[in-house]
N, C-alpha and C positions, 0 to 999 in steps of 0.2 A: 247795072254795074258789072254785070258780065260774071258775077261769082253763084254757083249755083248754091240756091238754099238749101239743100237737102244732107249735103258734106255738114254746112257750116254747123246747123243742127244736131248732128249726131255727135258731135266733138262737144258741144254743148251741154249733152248727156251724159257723155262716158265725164265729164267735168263734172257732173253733179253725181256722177254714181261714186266716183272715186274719196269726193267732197263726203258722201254720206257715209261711206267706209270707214274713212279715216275718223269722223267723229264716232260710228259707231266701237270702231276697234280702242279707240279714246274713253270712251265711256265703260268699255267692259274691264280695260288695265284700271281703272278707278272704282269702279264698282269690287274687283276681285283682288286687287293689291294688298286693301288694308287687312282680309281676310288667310291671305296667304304669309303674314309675317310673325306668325307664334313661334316659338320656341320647337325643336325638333330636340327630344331627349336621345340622345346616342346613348350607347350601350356602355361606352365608357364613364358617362355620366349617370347614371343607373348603377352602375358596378360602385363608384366611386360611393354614392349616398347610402348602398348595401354595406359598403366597407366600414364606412363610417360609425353604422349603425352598431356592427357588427363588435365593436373595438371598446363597448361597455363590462369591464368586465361583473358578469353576477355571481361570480361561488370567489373563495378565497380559500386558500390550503386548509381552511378547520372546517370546512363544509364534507370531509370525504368526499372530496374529488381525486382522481388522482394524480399523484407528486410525483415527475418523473426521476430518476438519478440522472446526473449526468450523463452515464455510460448508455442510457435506455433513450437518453433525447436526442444522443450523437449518433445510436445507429437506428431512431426511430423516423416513422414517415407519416407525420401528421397532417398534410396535405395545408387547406388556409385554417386549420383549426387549431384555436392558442391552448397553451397545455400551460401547469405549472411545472418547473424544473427547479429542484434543490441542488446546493453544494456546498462547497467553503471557497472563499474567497482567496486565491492564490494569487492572484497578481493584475496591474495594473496596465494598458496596451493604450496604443494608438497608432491609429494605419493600416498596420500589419502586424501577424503574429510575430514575426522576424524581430520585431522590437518590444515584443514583452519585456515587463522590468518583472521579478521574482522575486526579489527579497528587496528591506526598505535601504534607503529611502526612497520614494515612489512621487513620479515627476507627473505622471499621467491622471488627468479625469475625464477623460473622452471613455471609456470602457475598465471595467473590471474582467476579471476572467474564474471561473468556479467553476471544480473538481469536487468529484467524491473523497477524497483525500485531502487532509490540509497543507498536503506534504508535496504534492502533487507540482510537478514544477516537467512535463511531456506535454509539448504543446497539440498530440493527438488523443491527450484523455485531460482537454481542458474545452470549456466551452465560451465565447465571448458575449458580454452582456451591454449594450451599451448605453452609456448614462443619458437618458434622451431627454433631461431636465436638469435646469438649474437648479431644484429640490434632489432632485438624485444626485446629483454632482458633488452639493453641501453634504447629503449625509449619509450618503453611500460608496463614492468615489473615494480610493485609497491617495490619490494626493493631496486631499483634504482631509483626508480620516482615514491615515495609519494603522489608528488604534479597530480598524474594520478587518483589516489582515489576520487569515484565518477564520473569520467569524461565517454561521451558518444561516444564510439564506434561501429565499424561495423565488421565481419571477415568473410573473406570468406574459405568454406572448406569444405573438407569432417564431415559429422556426424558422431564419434565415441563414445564408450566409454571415458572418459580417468578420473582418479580419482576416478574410482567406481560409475561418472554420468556423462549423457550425457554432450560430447562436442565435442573440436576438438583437434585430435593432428596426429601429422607430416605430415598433409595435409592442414596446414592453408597455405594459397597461398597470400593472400594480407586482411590488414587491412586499416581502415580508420576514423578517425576521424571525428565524427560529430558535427556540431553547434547545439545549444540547440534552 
C-alpha cells in the first residue's frame, strides 16, 4: 500500500497512551472529589458560634458583679465583654439621638434611654438601650409603659454604639429592675 508501518504504529500508541491518561486522570477526579467536599470552617464561622456561645448571660446584678453607672459605662472600655449598667429611665428615642422624646407622652419603643439622674434630659450623660424584643418592648418600652418613666433599672450587654451614643443594642441579654 505504499504507507509505512512504523509512523502508523506509533500514532497508534501515543492513542492508547493518551486513552490511558485520560481515564487514569478520570479515575483519580472520582476517587478524590467525594473526599475533597467537607466543609471548611472560616474564622468568621468560628467567631460567629464563640459569639454566640458567649451571649448566655451567668451572674445577674444580685450575684456582686459589678453594676456599672451610667457615667462609668459612657467613659468605660470594655472591649467584647458584657457588663451590667444601672440608671433611670429618661426617655424614649429612635434613629437618632436628635429625636429623643424627654417628657410624656412617649411615641417611641425602638430604645429607651437611662441616666444616673431621673432628671437627666443632656443627651451626653444619657446612654441608649435598645428594646431588642417584643417582651422588652411590652414591658419595658416607654410607649407602652409610661408608667416606666423614671423607674431604676439594670441591663446587661455588650457596649456599643447605638443612636449616635454609647449604649447597647442587639446584645442586651437580660434586664432587671431595681428597688430604690
Amino acid at each position: 500500500l505504499g504507507i509505512p508501518a512504523e509512523p502508523l504504529f506509533r500514532s497508534q500508541i501515543i492513542k492508547l497512551n493518551s486513552m490511558k491518561i485520560s481515564k487514569l486522570l478520570l479515575t483519580f477526579l472520582v476517587v478524590i472529589f467525594p473526599f475533597s467536599c467537607g466543609k471548611t470552617i472560616l474564622p468568621s464561622d468560628d467567631e460567629h458560634r464563640k459569639e454566640t456561645e458567649k451571649h448566655s448571660p451567668t451572674q445577674s446584678p444580685d450575684d456582686h458583679s459589678q453594676i456599672y453607672t451610667v457615667e462609668e459605662f459612657i467613659n468605660g472600655n470594655f472591649g467584647n465583654n458584657e457588663v451590667w449598667v444601672h440608671g433611670y429611665i429618661v426617655g424614649a428615642c429612635k434613629r437618632s439621638i436628635k429625636q429623643a422624646e424627654w417628657e410624656p407622652p412617649f411615641t417611641y419603643d425602638a430604645a429607651i434611654l437611662l441616666a444616673d439622674s431621673p432628671e437627666e434630659t443632656d443627651p451626653e450623660n444619657v446612654i441608649s438601650i435598645q428594646m431588642v424584643n417584643k417582651q422588652m418592648k411590652e414591658e419595658i418600652a416607654l410607649g407602652n409603659n409610661p408608667q416606666n418613666y423614671g423607674k431604676h433599672i439594670a441591663f446587661f450587654g455588650l457596649k456599643q454604639k447605638y443612636l449616635g451614643i454609647p449604649g447597647m443594642k442587639k446584645h442586651v441579654q437580660a434586664s432587671d429592675w431595681l428597688e430604690e
